[in-house]
N, C-alpha and C positions, 0 to 999 in steps of 0.2 A: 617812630620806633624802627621801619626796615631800615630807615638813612643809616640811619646811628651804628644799625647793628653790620650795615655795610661797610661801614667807616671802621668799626670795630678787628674786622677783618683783611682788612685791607691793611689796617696798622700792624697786627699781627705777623702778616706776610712780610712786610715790609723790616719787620725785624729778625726773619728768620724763624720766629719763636716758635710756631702757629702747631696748636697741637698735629696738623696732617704733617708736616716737616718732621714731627719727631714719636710719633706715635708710631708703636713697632708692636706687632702679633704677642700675646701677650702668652707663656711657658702656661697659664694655668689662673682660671677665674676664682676670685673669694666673693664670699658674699657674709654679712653679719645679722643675724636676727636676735633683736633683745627678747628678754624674760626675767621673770621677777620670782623668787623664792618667799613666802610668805613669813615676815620674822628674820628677817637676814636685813640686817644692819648696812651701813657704810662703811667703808673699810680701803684703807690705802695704806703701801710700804709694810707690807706685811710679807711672812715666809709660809710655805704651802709644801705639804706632801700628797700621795697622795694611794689608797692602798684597793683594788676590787672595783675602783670607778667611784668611791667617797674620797673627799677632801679631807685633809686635816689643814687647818687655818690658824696660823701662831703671831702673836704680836702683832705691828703695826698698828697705826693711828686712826681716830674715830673722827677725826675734824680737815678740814681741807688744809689748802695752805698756809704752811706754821706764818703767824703774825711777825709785825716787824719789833713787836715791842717786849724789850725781855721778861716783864713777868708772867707775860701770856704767851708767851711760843713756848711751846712744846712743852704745856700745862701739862697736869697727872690726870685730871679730867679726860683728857686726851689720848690714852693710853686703853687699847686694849687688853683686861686684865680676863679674858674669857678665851679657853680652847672652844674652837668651832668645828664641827664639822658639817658637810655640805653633801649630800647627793645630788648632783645638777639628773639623775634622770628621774627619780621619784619625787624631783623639786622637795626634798625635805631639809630642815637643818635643826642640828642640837648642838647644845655647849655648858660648859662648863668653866666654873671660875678655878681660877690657879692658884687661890687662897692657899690650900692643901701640901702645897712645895713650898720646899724651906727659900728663906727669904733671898737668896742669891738667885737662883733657878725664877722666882716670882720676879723680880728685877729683868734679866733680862727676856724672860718671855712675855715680857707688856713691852719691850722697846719694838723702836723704831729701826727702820734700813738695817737689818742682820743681812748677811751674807748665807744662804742658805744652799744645801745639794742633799739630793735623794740619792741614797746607794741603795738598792737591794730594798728591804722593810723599812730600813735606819733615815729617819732625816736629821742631817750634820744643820745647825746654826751656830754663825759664831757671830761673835761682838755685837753691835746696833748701838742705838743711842737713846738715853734714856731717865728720868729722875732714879735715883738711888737713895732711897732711906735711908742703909747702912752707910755712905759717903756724905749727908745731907748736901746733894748736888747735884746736877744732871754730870753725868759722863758717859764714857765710851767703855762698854763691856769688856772685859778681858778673859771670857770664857767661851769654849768649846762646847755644846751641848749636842747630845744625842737623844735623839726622840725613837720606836719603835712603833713605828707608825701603827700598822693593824692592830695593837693592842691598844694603844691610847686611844683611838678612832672606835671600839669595841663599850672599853669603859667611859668614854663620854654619852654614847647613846645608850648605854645601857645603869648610866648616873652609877662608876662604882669605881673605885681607888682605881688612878693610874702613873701615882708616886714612884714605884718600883721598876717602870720601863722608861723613864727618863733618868737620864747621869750624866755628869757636867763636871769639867777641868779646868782648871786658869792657867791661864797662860798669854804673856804679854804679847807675844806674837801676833794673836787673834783680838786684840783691840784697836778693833776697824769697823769702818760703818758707812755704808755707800760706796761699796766695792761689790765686787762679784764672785761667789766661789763657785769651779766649775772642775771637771775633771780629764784627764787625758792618760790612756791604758789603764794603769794603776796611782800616778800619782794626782795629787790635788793640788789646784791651782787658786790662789786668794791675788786677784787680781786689783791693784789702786785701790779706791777708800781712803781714808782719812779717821786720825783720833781726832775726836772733838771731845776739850773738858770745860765744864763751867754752858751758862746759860748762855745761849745764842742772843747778839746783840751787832743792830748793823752798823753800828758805827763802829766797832774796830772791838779788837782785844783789851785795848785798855778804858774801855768805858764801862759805866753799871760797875755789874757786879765782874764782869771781865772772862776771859774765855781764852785757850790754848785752842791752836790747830792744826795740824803738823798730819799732812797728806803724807803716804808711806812711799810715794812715787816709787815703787817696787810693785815685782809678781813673787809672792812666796810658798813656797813648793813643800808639800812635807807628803806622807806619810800616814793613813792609818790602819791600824788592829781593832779590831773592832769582836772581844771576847765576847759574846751575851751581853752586849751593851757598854763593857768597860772597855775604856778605850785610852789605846798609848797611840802618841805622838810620835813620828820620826821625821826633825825639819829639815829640808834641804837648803842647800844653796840658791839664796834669792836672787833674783836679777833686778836690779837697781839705776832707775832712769830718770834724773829729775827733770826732765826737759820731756820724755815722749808718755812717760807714765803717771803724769800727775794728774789722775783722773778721781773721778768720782761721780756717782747719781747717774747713771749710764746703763748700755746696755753691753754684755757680751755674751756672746753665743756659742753653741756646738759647732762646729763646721768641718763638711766634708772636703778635704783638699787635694788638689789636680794632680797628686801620684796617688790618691786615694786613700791617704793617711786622715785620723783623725785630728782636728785642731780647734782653735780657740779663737774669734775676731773681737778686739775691744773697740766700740763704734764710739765714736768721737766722746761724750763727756766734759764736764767742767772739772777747775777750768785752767785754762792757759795761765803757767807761771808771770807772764808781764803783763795780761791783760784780761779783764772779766766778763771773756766769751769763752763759750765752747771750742773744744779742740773740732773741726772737720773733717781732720784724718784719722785712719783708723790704726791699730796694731794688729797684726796674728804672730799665733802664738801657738807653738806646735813642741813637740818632745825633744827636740832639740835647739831650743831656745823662743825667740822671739824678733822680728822687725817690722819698724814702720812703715808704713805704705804711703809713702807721700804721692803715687800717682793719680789718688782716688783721693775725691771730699763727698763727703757726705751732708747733704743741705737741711733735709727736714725732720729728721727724726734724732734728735741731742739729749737729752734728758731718759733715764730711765721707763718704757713702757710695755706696754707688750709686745714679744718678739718672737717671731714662727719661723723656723730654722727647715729648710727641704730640699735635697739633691737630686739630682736627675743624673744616675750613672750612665745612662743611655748618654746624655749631651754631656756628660761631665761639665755639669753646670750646679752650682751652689747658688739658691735663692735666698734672702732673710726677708720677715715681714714685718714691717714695723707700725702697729696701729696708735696716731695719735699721741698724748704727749706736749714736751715742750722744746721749742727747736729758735734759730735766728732766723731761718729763712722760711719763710712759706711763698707757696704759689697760686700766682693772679692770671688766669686768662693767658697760660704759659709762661709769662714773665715771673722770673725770682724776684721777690721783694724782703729786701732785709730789714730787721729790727732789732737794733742791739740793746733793747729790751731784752730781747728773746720768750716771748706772749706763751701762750699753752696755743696750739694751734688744734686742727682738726684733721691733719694732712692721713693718708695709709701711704704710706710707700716700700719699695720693695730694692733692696741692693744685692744685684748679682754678678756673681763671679763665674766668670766664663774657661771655658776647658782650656784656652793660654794664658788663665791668671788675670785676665783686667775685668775690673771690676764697675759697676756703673750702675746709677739711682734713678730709679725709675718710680713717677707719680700715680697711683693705682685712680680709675676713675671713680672709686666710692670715698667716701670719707665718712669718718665716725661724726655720730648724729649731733654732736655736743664740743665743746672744747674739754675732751677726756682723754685718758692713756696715762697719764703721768704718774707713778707711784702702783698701777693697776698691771695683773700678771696673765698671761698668757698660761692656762694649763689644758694640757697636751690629752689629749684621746691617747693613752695606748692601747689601745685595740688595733688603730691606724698602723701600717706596718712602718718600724722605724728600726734603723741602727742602734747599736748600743749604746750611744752616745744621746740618745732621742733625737737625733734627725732626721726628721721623716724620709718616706722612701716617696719622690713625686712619678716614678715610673709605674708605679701601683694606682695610680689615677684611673677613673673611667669617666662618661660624659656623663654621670648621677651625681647630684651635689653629694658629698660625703661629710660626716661631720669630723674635723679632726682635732676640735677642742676650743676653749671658753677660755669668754676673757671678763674677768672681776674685778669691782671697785673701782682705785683710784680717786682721782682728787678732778669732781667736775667744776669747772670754771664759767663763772656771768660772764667773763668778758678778759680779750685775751694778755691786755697787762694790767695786774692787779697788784705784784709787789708793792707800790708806794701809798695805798690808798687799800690796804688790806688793813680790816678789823673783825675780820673772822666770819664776815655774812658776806663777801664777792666769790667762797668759794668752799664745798665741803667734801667731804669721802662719799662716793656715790655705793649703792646697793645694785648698781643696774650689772645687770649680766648678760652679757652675749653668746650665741652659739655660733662659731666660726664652720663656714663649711666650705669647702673645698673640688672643683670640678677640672677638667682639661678642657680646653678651650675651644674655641674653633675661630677659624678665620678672620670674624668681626669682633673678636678677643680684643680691644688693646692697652696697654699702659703707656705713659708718656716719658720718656728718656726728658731727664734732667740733665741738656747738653754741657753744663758747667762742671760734673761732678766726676767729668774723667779729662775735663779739658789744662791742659799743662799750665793753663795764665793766670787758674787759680786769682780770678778778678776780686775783688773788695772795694765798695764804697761803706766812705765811714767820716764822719759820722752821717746817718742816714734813721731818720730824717736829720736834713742838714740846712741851716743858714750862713751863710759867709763862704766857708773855704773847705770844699771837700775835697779828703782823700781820696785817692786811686791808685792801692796799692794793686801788684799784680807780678808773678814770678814768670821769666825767659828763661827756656830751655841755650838758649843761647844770645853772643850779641846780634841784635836785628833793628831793622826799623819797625816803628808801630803805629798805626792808627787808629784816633782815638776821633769819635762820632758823637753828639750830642743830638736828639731826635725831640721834639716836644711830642705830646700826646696826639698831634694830628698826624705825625709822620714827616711833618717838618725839619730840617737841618736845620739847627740853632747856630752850631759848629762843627768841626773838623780841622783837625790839626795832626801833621805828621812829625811822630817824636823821635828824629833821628840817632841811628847807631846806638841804642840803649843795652846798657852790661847784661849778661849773664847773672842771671839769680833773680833779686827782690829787688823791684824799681815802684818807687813811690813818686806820680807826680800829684801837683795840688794845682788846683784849678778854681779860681775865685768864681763863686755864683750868684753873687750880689744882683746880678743885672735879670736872672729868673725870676717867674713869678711868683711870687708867695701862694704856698697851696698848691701849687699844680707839680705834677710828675713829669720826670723827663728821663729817657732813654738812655745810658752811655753804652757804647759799642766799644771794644775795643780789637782790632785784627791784626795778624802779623801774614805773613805769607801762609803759613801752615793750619791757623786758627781760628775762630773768632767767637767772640763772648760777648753777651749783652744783660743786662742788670737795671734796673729800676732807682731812683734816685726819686723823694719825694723831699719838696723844699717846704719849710716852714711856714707859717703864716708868721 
């Protein structure tokens, strides 16, 4: 056992990777303790307000991961047709069915992935996805809905009409679902999403009963008035990017930015116009437009989960916390290991942006108990002192764990790829709820810098796992020589080869690995003068 764990280390070192290499004093400790509310169900992809320290809990799905088979993905069975509310400090909950609203309003407040924002009392939901009685079909909502929260939250525990403080508009605009709606000064922002029409089916559009899907690759901007509930629309001019914005199922956040303005970061998302991975890079998105950030990738945290937004105007530092979820890349003993699966992983990680803008992913040492996060929301303490935006304020820290808010539901997972081999029991809507709490750190504080996620070579092996001939794709800030290192898991040079004079931009070499051994893992390095990046390659059996 000491051999092994010697050897362990020493291969670690050897690669550069080794948590002491890249472990850095950490801005601020989390910690998560579970609890269980008595009578509170599973629940994922759902929209939440929240009004005195109760929850209101709208929509979203009662079953894990939708199946692959179209009569049973994203069944009515499925469908939350109950308002909830929740006291996470009295641990109580009640609810109520939505029978009572007329049938448009009951449509989309059982769907799934709405787009949701708390203004003031008012929680805005628009589109989700969902069966439609009146359409006999699943589709994507085309309505605006306004909730008023403390009154609905009032008449559900108190079981009594709460018809008259919800009101709802159509409008083609807002027929989106797995996008994000977020705000900046006065206006609102409906970030990516996608219409989906017809029953989900993986073999294409045109099979079964067949399906449209037409991703809005836009940010759309409007406007509202908001009378006693009645609400007018004024849309703006969208910003339309089929290439940076074609996102979805993702996360995007409030963020404070380095002249101190407020803005918007869209973290990576599915998925890539030419290929069916996650985007790595991020956008922000601020009052005067929007751009990509191609010098940052972001590794572990892809898919929609819960997300803790906190600045440090002392450091002019912007933190995000990303708990859990589904991602391509996860981390081994330092090492990235990719899977263009992309599994539900267990990772917490934290991306932050530093007072000259660059930005870098860092791996928290706790991890969520479970393969969970995915579809599951992050709701905020305000009591916690935050911006108007809800971004917490981290300078308001002491060395007292603080609580500054829970995180519910989602879709827990047996095991971390389940798409092809899902029948509706690898994976369900969990009930488990967390109490996030929050401390300033001290010296033996650390998180681990994820050195590839501000490194310009932006490396890729693919396929991975691989047999035959893998890719090595990787981008040059200019033209240069590069070398490229092959390590077996003892610390062995397998090879080395220097790849002379290669262009500026995107250089794909292919490298036959026929002669590896089936099953075992091996190291690629790649260095230029300025850089160097290493990555995990596991070969086939």
């Amino acid at each position: 056992m000491k051999k092994n764990k010697v050897k362990l280390i020493l291969l670690l070192a050897l690669f550069g990777i080794s948590s002491y290499n890249y472990a850095q004093t950490a801005p601020f400790e989390i910690s998560i303790q579970p609890f269980n509310i008595s009578g509170l169900g599973g629940l994922q992809s759902y929209a939440f307000g929240q009004h005195e320290g109760k929850w209101l809990i709208v929509g979203g799905r009662l079953d894990g991961l939708h199946q692959r088979q179209p009569f049973s993905s994203f069944d009515i069975a499925g469908h939350n047709n109950q308002l909830i509310v929740v006291d996470p400090i009295a641990q109580k909950k009640w609810s109520a069915p939505i029978t009572s609203l007329p049938a448009s309003l009951q449509e989309q407040m059982s769907s799934t992935n709405m787009q949701f924002f708390q203004e003031g009392d008012y929680l805005y939901c628009t589109g989700g996805y969902g069966y439609s009685a009146t359409a006999s079909d699943h589709v994507t909502f085309k309505n605006f809905t306004s909730i008023k929260v403390s009154e609905v939250i009032n008449a559900v525990i108190n079981q009594t009409a709460f018809t008259s403080f919800i009101t709802q508009i159509t409008d083609t605009e807002f027929q989106v679902t797995g996008g994000r709606l977020k705000k900046i000064d006065s206006t609102f922002y409906l970030l990516g999403g996608q219409k989906f029409m017809g029953r989900y089916n993986p073999m294409g559009p045109n099979h079964g009963p067949g399906f449209t899907q037409d991703y809005t690759n836009a940010i759309r901007r409007f406007n509202v008035t908001n009378t006693n509930g009645l609400i007018t629309i004024t849309h703006l001019t969208p910003y339309t990017d089929a290439a940076n914005l074609h996102r979805r199922d993702y996360n995007a956040e409030p963020q404070i930015l380095p002249n101190g303005k407020q803005g918007i970061t869209m973290f990576s998302g599915v998925f890539q116009p030419t290929v069916n991975l996650p985007y790595l890079t991020s956008v922000l998105v601020d009052a005067n437009g929007y751009a990509l950030n191609s010098t940052f990738k972001q590794y572990y945290n892809h898919y929609h989960c819960p997300a803790l937004p906190i600045y440090s105007e002392k450091d002019n530092a912007m933190h995000t916390l990303f708990f859990g979820g589904i991602a391509q890349y996860y981390d081994t003993a330092g090492t990235l290991i990719q899977d263009n699966n992309v599994p539900f992983v267990n990772t917490i990680a934290r991306v932050t942006r530093d007072a000259n803008g660059k930005m870098s992913e860092y791996k928290l040492p706790i991890v969520m108990p479970s393969l969970l996060g995915a579809g599951a929301e992050f709701i905020p303490n305000l009591d916690f002192p935050h911006f108007n935006n809800d971004v917490f304020k981290l300078d308001s820290l002491s060395m007292d764990s603080t609580l500054i808010g829970y995180i519910y539901g989602g879709i827990s997972s047996t095991l971390p790829n389940i798409f092809f081999i899902n029948n509706g029991t690898q994976s369900d809507a969990s009930n488990q709820l967390f109490k996030v709490y929050i401390k300033n750190s001290n010296a033996l504080s650390t998180d681990h810098l994820n050195a590839s996620s501000n490194s310009l070579l932006n490396l890729s092996l693919y396929p991975n796992p691989n047999v035959g001939v893998v890719n090595i794709a990787f981008h040059l800030a200019k033209q240069e020589d590069v070398t490229l290192s092959v390590l077996d898991a003892t610390g062995a040079m397998i090879k080395k080869i220097v790849l002379k004079n290669l262009a500026q931009g995107k250089n794909v070499y292919n490298m036959n690995i026929a002669k590896l051994t089936a099953g075992s893992m091996y190291f690629f390095t790649l260095e230029t003068a300025t850089q160097k990046v290493t990555q995990k390659l596991v070969v086939k059996r």
